[in-house]
C-alpha positions as CSV (number, residue, x, y, z in Angstrom):
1,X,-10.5,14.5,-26.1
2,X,-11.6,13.4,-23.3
3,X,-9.6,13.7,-20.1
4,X,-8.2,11.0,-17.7
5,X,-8.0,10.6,-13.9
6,X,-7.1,7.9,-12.2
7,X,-7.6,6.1,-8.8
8,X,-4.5,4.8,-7.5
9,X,-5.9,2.4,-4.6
10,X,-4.0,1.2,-1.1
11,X,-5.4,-1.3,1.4
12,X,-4.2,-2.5,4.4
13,X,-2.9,-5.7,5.3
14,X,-1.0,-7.7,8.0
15,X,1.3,-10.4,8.5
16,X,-1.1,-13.5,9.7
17,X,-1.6,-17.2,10.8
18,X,-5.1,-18.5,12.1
19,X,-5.6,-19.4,16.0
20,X,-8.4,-18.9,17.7
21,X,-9.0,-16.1,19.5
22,X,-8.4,-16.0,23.4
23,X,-9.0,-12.5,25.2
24,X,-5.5,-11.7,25.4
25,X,-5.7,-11.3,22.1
26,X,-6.1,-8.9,19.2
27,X,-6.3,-10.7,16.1
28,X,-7.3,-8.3,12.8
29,X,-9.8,-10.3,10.2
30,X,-8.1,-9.6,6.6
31,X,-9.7,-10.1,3.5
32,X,-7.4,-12.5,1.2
33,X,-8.4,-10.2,-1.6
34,X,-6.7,-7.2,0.6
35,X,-3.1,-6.6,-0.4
36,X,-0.1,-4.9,0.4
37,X,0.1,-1.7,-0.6
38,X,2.6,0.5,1.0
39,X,3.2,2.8,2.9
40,X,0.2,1.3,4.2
41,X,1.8,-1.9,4.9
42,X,4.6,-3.9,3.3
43,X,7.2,-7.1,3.5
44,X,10.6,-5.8,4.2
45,X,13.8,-7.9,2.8
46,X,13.7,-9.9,6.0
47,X,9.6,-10.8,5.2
48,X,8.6,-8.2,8.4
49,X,5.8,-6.1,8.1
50,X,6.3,-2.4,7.7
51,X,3.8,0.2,6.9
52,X,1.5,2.8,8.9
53,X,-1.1,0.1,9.3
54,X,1.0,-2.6,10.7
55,X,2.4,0.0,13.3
56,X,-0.7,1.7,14.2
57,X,-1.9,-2.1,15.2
58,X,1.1,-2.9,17.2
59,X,0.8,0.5,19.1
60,X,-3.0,0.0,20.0
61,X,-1.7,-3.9,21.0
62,X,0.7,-2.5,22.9
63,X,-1.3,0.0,24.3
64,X,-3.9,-2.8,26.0
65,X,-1.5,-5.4,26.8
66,X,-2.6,-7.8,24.1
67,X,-1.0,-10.4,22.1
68,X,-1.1,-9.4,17.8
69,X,-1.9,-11.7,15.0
70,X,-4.0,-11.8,11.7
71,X,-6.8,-14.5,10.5
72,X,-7.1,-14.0,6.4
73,X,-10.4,-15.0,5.4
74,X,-10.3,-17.3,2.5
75,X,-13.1,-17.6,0.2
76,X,-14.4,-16.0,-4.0
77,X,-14.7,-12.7,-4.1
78,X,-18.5,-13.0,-4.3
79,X,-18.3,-15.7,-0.9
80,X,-16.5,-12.5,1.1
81,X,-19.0,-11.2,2.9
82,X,-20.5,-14.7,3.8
83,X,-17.7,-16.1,4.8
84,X,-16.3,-13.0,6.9
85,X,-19.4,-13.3,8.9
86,X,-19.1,-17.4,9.5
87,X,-15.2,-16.3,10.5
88,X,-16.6,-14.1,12.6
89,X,-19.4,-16.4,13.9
90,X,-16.6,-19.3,14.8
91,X,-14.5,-16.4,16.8
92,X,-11.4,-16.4,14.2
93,X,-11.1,-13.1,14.3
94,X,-12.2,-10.1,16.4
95,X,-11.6,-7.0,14.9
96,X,-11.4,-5.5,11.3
97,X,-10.7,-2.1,9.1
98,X,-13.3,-0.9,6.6
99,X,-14.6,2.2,5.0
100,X,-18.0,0.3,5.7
101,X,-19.7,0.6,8.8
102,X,-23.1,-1.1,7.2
103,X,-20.4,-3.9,6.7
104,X,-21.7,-6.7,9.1
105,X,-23.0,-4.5,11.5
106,X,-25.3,-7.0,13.6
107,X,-21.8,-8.9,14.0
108,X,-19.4,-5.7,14.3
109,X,-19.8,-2.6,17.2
110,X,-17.6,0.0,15.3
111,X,-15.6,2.5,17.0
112,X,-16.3,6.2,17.6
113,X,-13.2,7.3,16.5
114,X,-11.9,6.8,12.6
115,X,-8.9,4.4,11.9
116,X,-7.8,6.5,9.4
117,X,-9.7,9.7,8.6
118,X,-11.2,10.9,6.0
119,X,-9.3,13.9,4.2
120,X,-8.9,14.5,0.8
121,X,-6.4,17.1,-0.7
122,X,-5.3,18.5,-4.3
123,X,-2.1,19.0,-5.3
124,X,-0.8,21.2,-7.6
125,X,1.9,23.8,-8.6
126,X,-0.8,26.3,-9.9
127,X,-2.6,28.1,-7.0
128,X,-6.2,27.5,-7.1
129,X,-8.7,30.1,-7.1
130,X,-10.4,30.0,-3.2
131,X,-13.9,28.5,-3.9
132,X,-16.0,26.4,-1.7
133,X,-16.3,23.9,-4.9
134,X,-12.2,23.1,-5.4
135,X,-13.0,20.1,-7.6
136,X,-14.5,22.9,-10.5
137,X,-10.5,23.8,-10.9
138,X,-10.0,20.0,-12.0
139,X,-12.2,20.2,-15.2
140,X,-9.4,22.1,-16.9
141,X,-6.7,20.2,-16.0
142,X,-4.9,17.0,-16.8
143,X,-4.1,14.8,-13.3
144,X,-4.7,12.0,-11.6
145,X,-7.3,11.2,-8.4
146,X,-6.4,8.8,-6.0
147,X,-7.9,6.9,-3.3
148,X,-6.3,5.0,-0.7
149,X,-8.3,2.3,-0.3
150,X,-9.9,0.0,-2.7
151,X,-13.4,-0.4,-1.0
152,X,-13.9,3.7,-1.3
153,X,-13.0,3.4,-4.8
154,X,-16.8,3.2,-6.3
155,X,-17.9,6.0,-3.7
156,X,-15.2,7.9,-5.3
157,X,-15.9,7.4,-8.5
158,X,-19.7,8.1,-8.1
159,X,-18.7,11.6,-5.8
160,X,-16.4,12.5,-8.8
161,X,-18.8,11.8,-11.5
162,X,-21.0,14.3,-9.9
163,X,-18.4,16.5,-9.8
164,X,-16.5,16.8,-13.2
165,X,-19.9,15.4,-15.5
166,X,-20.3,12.4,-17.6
167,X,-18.1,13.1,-20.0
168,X,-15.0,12.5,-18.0
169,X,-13.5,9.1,-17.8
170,X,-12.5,7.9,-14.7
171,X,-9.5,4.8,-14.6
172,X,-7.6,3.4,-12.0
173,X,-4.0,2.5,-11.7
174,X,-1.7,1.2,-8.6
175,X,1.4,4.2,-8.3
176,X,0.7,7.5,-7.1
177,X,4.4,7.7,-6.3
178,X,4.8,8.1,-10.1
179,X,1.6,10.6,-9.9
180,X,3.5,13.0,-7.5
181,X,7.0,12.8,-9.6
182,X,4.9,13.9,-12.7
183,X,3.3,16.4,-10.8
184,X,6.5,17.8,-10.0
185,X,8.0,17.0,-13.8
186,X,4.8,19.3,-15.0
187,X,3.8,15.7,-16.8
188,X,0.3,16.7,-15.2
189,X,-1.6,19.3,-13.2
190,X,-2.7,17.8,-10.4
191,X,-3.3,14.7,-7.8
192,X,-5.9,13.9,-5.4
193,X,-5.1,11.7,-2.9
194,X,-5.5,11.5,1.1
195,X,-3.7,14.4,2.8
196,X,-2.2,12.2,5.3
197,X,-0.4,10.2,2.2
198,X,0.5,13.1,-0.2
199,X,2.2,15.4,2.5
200,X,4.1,12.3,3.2
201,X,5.3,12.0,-0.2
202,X,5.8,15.7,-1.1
203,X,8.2,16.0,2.6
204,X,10.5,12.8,1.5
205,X,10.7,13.9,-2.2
206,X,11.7,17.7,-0.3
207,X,9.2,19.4,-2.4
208,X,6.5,21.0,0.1
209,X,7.7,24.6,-1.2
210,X,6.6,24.2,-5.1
211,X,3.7,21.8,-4.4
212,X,0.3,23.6,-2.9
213,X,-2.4,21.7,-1.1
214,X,-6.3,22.3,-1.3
215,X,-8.8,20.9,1.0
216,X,-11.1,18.9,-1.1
217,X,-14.5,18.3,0.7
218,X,-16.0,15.1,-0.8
219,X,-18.1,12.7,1.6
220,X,-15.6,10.0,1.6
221,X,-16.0,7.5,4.3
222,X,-13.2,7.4,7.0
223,X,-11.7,3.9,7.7
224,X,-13.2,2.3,11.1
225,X,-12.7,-0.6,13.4
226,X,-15.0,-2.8,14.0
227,X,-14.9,-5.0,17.4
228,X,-16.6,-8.5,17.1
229,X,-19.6,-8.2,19.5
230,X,-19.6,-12.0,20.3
231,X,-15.7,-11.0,21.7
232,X,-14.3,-10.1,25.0
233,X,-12.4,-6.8,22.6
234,X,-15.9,-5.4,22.7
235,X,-15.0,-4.7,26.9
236,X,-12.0,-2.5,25.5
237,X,-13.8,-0.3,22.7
238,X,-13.3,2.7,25.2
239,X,-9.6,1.9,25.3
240,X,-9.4,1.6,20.8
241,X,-11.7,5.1,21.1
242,X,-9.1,6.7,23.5
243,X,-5.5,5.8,21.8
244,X,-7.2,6.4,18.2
245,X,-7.9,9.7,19.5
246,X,-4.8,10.5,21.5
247,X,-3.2,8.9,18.6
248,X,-4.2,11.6,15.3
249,X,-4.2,14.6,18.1
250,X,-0.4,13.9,19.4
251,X,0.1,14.0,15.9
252,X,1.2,10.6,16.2
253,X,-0.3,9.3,12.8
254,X,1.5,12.0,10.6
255,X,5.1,10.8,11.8
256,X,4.2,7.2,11.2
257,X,3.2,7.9,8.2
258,X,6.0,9.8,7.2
259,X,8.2,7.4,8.4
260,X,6.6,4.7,6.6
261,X,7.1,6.6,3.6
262,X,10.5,6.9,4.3
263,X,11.8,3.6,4.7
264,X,9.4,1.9,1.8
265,X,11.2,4.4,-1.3
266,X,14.4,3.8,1.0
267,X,13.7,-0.4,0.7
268,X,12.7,0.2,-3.4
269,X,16.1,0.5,-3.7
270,X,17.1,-3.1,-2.4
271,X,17.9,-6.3,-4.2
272,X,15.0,-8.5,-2.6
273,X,12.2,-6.2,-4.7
274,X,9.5,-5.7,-1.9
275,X,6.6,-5.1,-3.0
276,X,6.4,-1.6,-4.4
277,X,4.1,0.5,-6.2
C-alpha cells in the first residue's frame, strides 16, 4: 500500500477596500483567490483581522509612518497574473507577498530580506537518526507534509517526489492543527511543516517535551515583498529591508506567531465560527 502525505496549505490575506494609492500609503495587492488561513491571518468575532501576517503589516506601517489598506485583485484564476500587472500598472496597489520573485519582476523590486523565511522542520516522537538526508527517515513512516503557502505547494511537491520516489502519493488537505494532535495521539509518525508554525503549535498544545524537531533542508522558496517600482514605496525599500531584519533577529516573528496561534484555537471556541482550519 502505498503511503500518504499531505500538504496542508496557508496563505496570507488582509482586510481591504480599493483607493488609489497616495505615498503615505502602504496598500498590499491580494490575490481574490488568496484566503484566510490562520494563524496566518483571520476574521475575529468582531470581523478584525488577526493573524501573524496582518500584524507583521501593521508593524512595518507603523514603523514608516504610513497609512494600511489592501486592493484584492479580481479577475479567473488564469486572468491573475494579467490582471495583477494592469493593477499594478493603474497604481492600485504597491506592494505584495509571494514565494515568487520571477513573479512580475519588470513591475516589482523585491526586498533583500524574506517576509517570511524559508525553514522546514520534521516532527516526530521517534528520534531520527542524524543524517544530512532527514527526509530518507520519512519513507518508513506514515505522516503528513505541510506547506504554508499555496503558491510553494507544486515546488513542494516536485522537491518531495525527488525525495521519497514515484511511488509515493502526495495529497493535500487544509488542517495541520489536526496533523499535530495525531502526531501526539500516535495516529501518525510525522509532520512537515514550517518551523516557525509547528513550534507554535507544539508550545500552545504544551507538548515541546515529547515532540522532536529536525531541520529539513529542501530548497523552498522564502516569502518576499515586492515594492511596485512605478511607486514612491520603492524610496523606503531600505526601511522594509531593515525592520524585516530587526524584526526575525529580535526574535519578534516567533512571538507573533505564537501569539497568533494562541488566540486563533482560543477564538475556535466561540459562537461566531471564524474561520478555522
Amino acid at each position: 500500500m502505498r503511503k500518504t502525505l499531505k500538504l496542508i496549505a496557508l496563505s496570507l490575506l488582509l482586510s481591504t477596500h480599493s483607493l488609489i494609492v497616495s505615498a503615505e500609503q502602504m496598500v498590499v495587492g491580494i490575490s481574490a483567490f488568496q484566503e484566510a488561513l490562520p494563524p496566518i491571518l483571520w476574521q475575529d468575532c468582531k470581523g478584525s483581522n488577526q493573524g501573524y501576517a496582518a500584524l507583521l503589516y501593521r508593524q512595518l506601517s507603523k514603523s514608516m509612518n504610513m497609512e494600511l489598506a489592501g486592493h484584492i485583485i479580481t479577475a479567473e484564476k488564469e486572468q491573475q497574473l494579467d490582471a495583477t500587472s494592469a493593477a499594478l500598472e493603474n497604481g492600485d496597489f504597491n506592494i505584495i507577498a509571494t514565494a515568487n520573485t520571477e513573479f512580475l519582476n519588470k513591475q516589482l523590486t523585491y526586498a533583500s530580506e524574506p517576509f517570511i523565511k524559508s525553514s522546514l522542520a520534521i516532527y516526530s516522537k521517534k528520534v531520527l537518526p542524524p543524517t544530512s538526508k532527514p527526509w530518507l527517515a520519512l519513507n518508513d513512516m506514515e505522516g503528513y507534509w505541510v506547506v504554508s503557502l499555496p503558491s510553494m505547494a507544486p515546488a513542494v511537491r516536485i522537491e518531495l517526489q525527488k525525495k521519497v520516489g514515484p511511488d509515493t502519493e502526495i495529497n493535500m488537505q487544509f488542517n495541520y492543527n489536526e496533523a499535530i494532535l495525531a502526531l501526539d495521539s500516535g495516529e501518525i509518525d510525522y509532520v512537515v511543516t514550517r518551523r516557525l508554525l509547528g513550534n507554535a503549535l507544539i508550545e500552545h498544545l504544551g507538548i515541546t517535551q515529547t515532540i522532536q524537531v529536525t531541520d529539513l533542508a529542501l530548497p523552498i522558496g522564502s516569502v518576499y515583498l515586492g515594492v511596485a517600482k512605478n511607486s514612491q514605496l520603492i524610496h523606503r525599500l531600505d526601511d522594509i529591508n531593515t525592520f524585516l531584519k530587526d524584526f526575525r533577529s529580535s526574535g519578534m516573528n516567533r512571538v507573533m506567531m505564537n501569539a497568533s496561534m494562541n488566540r486563533w484555537l482560543r477564538n475556535r471556541e466561540e459562537n461566531c465560527n471564524p474561520s478555522a482550519q
